[in-house]
KOLVEX-18428 format. One record per residue: residue in three letters; z, x, y negated of N, C-alpha, C in turn. Coordinates in steps of 0.2 Angstrom, whole numbers, padded with zeros to 4 digits, always signed. Layout:
AlaZXYZXYZXY...
***
This chain:
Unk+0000+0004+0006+0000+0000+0000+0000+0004-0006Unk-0004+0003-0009-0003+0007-0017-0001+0003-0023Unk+0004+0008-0027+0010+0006-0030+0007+0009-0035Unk+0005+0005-0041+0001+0010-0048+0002+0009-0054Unk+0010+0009-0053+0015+0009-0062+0023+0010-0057Unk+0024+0015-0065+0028+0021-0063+0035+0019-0063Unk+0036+0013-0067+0041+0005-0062+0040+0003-0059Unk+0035+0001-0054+0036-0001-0047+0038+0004-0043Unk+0038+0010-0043+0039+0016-0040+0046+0018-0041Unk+0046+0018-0046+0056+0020-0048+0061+0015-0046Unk+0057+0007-0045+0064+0001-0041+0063+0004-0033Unk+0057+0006-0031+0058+0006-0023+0061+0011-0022Unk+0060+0018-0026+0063+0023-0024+0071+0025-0026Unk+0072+0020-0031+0083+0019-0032+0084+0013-0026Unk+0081+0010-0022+0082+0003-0017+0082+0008-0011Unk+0078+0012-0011+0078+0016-0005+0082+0022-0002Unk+0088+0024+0002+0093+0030+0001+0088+0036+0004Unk+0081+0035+0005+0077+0041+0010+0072+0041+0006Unk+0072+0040+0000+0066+0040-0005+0069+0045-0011Unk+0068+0049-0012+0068+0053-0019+0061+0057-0023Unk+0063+0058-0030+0057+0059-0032+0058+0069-0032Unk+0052+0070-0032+0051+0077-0031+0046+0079-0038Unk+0046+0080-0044+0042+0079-0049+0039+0073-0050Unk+0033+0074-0049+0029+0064-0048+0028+0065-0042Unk+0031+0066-0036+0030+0065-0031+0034+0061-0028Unk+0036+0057-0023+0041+0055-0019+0039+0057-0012Unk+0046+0059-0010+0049+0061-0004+0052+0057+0001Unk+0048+0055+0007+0054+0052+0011+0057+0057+0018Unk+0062+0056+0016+0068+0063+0021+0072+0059+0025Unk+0073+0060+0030+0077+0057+0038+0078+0062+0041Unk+0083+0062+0046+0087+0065+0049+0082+0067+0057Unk+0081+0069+0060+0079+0068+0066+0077+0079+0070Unk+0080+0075+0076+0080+0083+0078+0074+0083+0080Unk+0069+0079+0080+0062+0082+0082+0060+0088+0075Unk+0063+0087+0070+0062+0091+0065+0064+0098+0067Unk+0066+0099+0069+0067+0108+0071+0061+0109+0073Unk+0056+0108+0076+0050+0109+0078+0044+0108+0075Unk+0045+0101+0070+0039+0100+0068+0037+0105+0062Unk+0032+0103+0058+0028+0107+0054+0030+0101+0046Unk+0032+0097+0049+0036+0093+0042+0045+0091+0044Unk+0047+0098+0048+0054+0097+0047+0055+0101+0043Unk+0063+0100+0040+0066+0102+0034+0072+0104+0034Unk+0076+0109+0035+0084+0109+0033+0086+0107+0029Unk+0091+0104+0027+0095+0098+0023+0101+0100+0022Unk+0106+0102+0020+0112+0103+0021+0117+0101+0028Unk+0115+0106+0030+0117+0105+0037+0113+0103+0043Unk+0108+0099+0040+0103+0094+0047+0097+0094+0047Unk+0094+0096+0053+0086+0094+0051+0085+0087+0047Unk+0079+0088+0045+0076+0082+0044+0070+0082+0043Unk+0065+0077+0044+0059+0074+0045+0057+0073+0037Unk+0052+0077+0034+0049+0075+0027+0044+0075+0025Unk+0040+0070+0024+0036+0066+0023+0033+0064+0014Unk+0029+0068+0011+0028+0068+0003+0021+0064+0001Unk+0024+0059-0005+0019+0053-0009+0019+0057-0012Unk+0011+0059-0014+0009+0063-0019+0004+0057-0024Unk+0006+0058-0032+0001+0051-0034-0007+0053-0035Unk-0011+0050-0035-0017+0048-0034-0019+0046-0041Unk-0027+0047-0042-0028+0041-0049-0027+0035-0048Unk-0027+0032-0041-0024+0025-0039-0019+0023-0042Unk-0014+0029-0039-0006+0027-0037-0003+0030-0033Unk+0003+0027-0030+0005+0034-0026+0005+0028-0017Unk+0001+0029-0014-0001+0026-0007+0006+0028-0002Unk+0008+0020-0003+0015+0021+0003+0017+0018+0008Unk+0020+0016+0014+0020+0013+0018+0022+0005+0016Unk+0019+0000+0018+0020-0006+0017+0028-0008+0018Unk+0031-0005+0023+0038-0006+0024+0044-0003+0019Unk+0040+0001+0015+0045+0005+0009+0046-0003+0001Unk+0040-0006+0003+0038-0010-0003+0041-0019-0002Unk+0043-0019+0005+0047-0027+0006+0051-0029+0003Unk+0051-0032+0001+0059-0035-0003+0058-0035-0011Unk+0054-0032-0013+0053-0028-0021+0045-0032-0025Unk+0045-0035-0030+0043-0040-0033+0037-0035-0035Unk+0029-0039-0034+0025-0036-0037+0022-0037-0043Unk+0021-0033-0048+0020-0036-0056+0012-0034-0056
***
């Protein structure tokens, strides 16, 4: 789904605890021990995790339909 104002962005990613912003990017970070191994794991303070980055686009920033449930589209 693509999100193309920089408030619709900012509500999902404070609604969300696995969403943070990285410059203009959004971050989604999870914990999983598959991340020791993968090429998108990440040490976190203390714990792998799984990190997965929404980089924006002239679009927008293209993100999972399930980060966008619950959050009003304008």
């Amino acid at each position: 789904m693509i999100i193309q104002t920089l408030e619709q962005m900012e509500a999902i990613v404070k609604k969300n605890k696995e969403l943070y912003w990285d410059g203009w990017s959004v971050v989604h970070r999870y914990r999983s021990d598959k991340a020791k191994t993968s090429k998108h794991g990440v040490y976190f303070k203390g714990n792998w995790c799984m990190a997965r980055v929404f980089e924006p686009s002239r679009n927008g920033w293209d993100i999972p339909e399930r980060f966008v449930l619950g959050h009003a589209q304008t």
